[in-house]
C-alpha positions in Angstrom: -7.9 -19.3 1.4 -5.8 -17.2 3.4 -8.0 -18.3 7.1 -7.0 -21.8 5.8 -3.3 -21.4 5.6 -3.1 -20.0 8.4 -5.1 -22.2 10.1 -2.6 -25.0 8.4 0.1 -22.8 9.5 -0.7 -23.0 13.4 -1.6 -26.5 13.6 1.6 -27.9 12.4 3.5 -24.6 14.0 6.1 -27.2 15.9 7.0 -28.7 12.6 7.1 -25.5 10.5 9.3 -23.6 13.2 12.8 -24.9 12.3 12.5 -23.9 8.9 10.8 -20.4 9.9 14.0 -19.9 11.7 16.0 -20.4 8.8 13.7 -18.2 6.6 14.3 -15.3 9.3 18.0 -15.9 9.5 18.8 -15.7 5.6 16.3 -12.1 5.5 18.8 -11.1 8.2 21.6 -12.3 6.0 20.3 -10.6 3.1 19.1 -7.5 4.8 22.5 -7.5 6.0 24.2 -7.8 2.9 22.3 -4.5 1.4 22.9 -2.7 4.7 26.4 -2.9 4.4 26.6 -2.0 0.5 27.3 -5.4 -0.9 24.7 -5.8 -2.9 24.3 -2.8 -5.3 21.9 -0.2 -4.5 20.0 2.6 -7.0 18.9 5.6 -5.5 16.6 8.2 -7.5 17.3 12.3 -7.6 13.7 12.3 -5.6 12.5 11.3 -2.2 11.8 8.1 -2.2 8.9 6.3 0.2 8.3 2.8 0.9 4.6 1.8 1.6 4.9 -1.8 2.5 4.8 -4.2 4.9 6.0 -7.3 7.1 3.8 -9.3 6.2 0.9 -10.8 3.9 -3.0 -10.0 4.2 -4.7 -6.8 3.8 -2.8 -3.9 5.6 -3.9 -0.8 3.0 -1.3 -0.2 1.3 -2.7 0.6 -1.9 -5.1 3.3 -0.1 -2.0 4.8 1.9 -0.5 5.0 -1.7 -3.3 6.6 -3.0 -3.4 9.1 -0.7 0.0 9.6 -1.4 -0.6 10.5 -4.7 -3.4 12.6 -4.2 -1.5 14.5 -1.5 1.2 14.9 -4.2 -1.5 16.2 -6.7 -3.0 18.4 -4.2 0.6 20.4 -4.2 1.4 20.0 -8.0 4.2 18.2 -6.9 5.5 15.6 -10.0 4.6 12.2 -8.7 5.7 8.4 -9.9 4.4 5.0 -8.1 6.5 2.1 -8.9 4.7 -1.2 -8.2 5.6 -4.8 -9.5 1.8 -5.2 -10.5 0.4 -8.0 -9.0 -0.4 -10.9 -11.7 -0.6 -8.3 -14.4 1.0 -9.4 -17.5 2.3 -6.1 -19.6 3.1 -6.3 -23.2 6.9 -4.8 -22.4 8.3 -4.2 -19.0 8.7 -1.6 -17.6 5.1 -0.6 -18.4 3.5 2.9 -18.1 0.0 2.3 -16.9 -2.5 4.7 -18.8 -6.1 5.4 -17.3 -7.7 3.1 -20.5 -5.6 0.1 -19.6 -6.4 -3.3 -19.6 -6.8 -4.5 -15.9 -5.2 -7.9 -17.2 -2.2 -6.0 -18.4 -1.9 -3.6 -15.9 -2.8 -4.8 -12.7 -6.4 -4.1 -11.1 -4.6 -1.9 -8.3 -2.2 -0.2 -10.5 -4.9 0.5 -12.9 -7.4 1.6 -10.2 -4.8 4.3 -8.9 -4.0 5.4 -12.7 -7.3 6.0 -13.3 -7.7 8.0 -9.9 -4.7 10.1 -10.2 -4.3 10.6 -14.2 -1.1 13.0 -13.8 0.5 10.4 -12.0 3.0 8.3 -13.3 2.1 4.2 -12.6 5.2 1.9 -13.9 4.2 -1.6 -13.5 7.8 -3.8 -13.2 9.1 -6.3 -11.0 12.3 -4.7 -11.3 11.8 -1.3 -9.8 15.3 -0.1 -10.3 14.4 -0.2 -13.9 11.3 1.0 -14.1 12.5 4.3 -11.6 15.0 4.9 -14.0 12.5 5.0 -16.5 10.3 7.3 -14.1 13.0 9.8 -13.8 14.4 10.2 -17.4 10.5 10.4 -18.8 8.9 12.9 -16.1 11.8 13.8 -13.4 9.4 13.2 -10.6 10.1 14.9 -7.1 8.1 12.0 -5.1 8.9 8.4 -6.0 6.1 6.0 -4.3 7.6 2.1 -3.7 4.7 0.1 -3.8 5.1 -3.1 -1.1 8.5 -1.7 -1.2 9.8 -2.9 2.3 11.6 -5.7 1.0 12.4 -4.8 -2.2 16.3 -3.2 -0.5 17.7 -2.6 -4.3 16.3 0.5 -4.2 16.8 3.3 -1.7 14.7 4.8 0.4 14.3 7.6 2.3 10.9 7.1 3.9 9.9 3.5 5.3 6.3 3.3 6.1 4.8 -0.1 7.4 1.7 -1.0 7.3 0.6 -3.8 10.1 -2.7 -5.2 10.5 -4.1 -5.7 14.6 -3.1 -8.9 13.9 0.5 -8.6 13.7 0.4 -7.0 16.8 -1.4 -9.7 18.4 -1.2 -14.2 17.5 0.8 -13.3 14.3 3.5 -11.0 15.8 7.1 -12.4 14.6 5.3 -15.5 13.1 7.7 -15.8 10.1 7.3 -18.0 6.8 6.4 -20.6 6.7 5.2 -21.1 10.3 3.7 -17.7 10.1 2.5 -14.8 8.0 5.4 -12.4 8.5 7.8 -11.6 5.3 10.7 -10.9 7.6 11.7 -11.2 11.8 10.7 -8.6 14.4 14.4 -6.9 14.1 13.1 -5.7 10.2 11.4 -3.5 12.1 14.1 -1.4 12.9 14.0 -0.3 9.6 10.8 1.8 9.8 10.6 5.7 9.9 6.3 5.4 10.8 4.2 2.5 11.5 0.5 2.6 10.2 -2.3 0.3 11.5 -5.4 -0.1 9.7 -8.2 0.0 12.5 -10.6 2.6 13.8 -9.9 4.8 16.9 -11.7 2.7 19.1 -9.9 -0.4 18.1 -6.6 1.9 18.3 -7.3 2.2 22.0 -7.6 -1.1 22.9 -4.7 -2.4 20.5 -2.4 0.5 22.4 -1.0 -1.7 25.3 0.0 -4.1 22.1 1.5 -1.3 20.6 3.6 -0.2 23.6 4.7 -3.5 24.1 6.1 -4.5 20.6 6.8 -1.2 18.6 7.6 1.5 22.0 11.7 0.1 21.6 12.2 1.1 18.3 11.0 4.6 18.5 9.2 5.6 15.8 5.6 7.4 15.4 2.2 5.0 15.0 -0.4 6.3 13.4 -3.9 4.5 13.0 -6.2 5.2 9.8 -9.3 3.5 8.3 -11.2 3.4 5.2 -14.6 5.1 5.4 -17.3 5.2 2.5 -18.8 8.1 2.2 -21.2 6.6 -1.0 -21.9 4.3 -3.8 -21.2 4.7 -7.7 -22.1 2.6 -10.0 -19.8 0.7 -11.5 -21.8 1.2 -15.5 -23.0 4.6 -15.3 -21.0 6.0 -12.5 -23.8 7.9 -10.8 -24.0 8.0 -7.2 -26.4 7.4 -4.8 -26.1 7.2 -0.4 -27.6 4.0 0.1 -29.8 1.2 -1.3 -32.6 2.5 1.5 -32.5 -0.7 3.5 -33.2 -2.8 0.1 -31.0 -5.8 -0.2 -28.0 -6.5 -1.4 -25.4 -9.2 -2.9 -21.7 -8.3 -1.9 -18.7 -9.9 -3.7 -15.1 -9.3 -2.8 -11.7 -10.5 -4.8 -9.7 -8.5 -1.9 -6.9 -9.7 1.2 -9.6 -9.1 3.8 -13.4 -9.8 3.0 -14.5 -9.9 6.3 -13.1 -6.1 6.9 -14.9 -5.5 4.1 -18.5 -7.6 5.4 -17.8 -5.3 8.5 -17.7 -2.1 6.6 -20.9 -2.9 4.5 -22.9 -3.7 7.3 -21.7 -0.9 9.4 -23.1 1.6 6.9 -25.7 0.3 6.2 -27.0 -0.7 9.2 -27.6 -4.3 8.0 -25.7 -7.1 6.7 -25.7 -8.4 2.8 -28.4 -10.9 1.8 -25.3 -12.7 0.3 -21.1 -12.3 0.6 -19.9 -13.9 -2.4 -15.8 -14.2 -1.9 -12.7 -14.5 -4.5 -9.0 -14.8 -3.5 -7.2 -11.8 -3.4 -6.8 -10.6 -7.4 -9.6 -12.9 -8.8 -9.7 -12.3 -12.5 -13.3 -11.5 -13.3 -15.1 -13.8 -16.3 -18.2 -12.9 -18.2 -19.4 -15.8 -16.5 -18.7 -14.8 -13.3 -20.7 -11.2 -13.8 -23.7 -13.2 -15.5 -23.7 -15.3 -12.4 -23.5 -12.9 -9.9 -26.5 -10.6 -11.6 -28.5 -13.6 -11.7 -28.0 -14.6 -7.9 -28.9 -11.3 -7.3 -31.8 -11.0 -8.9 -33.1 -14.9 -7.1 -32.0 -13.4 -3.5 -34.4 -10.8 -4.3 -31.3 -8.1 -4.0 -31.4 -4.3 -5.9 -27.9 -4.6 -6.1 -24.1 -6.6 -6.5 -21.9 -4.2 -4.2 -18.1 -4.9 -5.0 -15.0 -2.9 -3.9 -13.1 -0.2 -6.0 -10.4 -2.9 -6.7 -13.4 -5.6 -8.3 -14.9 -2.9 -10.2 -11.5 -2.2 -11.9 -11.3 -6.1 -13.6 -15.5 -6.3 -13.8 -15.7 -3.1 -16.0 -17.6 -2.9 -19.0 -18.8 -7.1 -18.0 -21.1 -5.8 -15.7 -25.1 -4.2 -15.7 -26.5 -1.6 -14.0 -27.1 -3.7 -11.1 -23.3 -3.4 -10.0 -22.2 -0.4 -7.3 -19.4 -0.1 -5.6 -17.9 2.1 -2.5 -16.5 5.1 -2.6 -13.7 5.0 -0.3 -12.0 8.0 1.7 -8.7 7.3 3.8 -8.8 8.8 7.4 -6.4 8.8 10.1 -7.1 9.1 13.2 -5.2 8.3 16.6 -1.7 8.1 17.0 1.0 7.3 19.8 2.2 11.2 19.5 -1.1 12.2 20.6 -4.9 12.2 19.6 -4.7 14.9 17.7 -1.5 14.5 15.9 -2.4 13.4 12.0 0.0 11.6 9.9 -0.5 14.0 7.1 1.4 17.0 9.5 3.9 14.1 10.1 4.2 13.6 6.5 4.8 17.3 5.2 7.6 17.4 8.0 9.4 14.8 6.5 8.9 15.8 2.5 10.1 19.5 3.4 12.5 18.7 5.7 14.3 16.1 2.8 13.8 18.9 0.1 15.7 21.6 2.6 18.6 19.0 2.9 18.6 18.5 -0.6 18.7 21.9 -1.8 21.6 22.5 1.2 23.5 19.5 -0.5 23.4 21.1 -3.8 24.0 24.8 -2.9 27.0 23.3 -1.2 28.3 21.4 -4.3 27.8 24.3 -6.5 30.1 26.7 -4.1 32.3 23.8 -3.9 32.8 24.0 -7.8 33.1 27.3 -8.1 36.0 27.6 -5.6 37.6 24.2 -7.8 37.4 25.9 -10.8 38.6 29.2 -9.6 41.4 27.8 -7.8 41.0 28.7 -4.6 40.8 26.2 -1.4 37.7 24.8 0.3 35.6 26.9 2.4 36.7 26.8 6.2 35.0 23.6 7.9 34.1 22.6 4.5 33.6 18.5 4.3 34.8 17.4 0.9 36.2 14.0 1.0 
């Protein structure tokens, strides 16, 4: 679906133009409008990090903000990820996503990163202002995570982090809707503290004269990362295995990139599926759909349905043994301030470096008071208006 539209998209590209220019212009408007505090902001009591992007398709960002949240767990640090949830359909907004959640309540993404990171709190809302106010008066998190944040301006952040795919940098770069894939024009951009690329350090190097060319001006870090499976769990029993030992296989995918995916299977294993079965993006899962796929299995002659972490969240308890799925690990690799500089080291800087400000902000307030309420004037140099 998605090659078709954009396929569509450049074919009547001359026609679709004019009214891509007047898309761009009103996010300009309205980015504008935000910018210059005319349209009401909410900012939490936490630092708050945006893990979006400018355009549609699969970029990672629900890996990057799982690996936020695990970094957060790994330094009992109190931890909230708001997300709008994706055709999930809660009982009451906002919603609290809990690890035994129903993926068509929930989400499948929201639920797949509750279920990986159970001290986490997932609020599923399209109005994140509400559902971070929520966030802070239930657990007064000290990291709030803005899922495909970048254009949602109504809440502040402190942290932008866009995602692009090679793409972007490459036929789709400043191709805006509808003429294009992009959300918002180039000049968005600006708005970025780190840009993130989903592609492997090979592909970083040959994508870097791109990345000089369109992201050098606005002066901020790029960092590449990848997914890499490092086994197989099945999706029943959850029992893990390294391969299928060159025994065929049926691979199905509901996800925004299947053939990223394709690639990725037949990279580790060394050959290709028998069969790539593929869904749009958020494809909710039947009884029918699992019978079917365990029977075209089973005629291809295949020992297995591989699926994605994301499919195995909605197919749950619909399908047999016969259904496995990757285990997934998040590594960066390459970036533009040097081969061996890792987003994570980029990452901490930032955190620690907001927390020192913050706790400098609030020491200074506190003095402040206590010279108000003891009558006595402002400290020399002091800043109070």
């Amino acid at each position: 679906m998605p090659e078709t539209v954009t396929h569509l998209q450049r074919m009547l590209s001359p026609l679709l133009r004019p009214f891509s220019w007047v898309y761009a212009g009103a996010m300009r408007f309205r980015a504008g409008l935000y910018r210059r505090g005319l349209l009401p902001r909410w900012e939490a009591p936490a630092l708050t990090v945006s893990v979006g992007n400018i355009g549609w398709g699969g970029s990672g960002k629900t890996p990057v903000a799982d690996w936020l949240l695990g970094w957060a767990e790994s330094k009992a640090i109190p931890v909230a990820l708001l997300t709008r949830g994706y055709r999930a359909r809660p009982r009451h907004l906002p919603y609290e996503v809990k690890p035994g959640a129903l993926a068509e309540e929930a989400g499948d993404e929201p639920l797949m990163l509750a279920r990986a990171h159970e001290k986490a709190l997932v609020m599923v809302d399209p109005n994140r202002t509400r559902a971070g106010k929520a966030a802070v008066q239930k657990t007064h998190p000290e990291l709030i995570i803005l899922d495909d944040g970048f254009q949602h301006m109504a809440v502040q952040r402190h942290v932008n982090l866009v995602l692009l795919r090679p793409d972007d940098l490459r036929e789709e770069w400043n191709r805006v809707i509808p003429a294009g894939s992009w959300r918002e024009p180039e000049s968005a951009l600006g708005r970025a503290d780190a840009f993130l690329i989903k592609v492997g350090p090979r592909g970083f190097g040959q994508l870097r004269p791109r990345i000089d060319e369109r992201l050098a001006r606005f002066g901020r870090p790029v960092f590449s990362f990848r997914l890499a499976p490092t086994g197989l769990r099945n999706v029943i029993g959850g029992q893990t295995v390294r391969d299928f030992e060159g025994a065929p296989y049926l691979l199905v995918t509901g996800v925004g990139d299947p053939a990223q995916v394709s690639a990725t299977a037949e990279a580790y294993f060394g050959y290709p599926p028998k069969r790539h079965r593929v869904f749009r993006d958020h494809h909710s899962y039947t009884k029918q759909d699992a019978l079917d796929l365990a029977q075209e299995a089973a005629r291809l002659g295949c020992i297995a349905v591989l699926c994605t972490p994301k499919d195995a969240v909605k197919l749950g308890s619909m399908c047999t043994e016969v259904f496995w799925h990757f285990d997934l690990s998040l590594e960066f690799g390459p970036s533009t301030l040097g081969e061996r500089a890792k987003f994570s080291t980029w990452w901490e800087r930032r955190y620690n470096s907001f927390r020192l400000r913050r706790a400098d902000r609030a020491q200074h307030a506190a003095e402040y008071r206590a010279r108000h309420e003891a009558g006595l004037p402002p400290a020399k140099g002091g800043n109070h208006g």
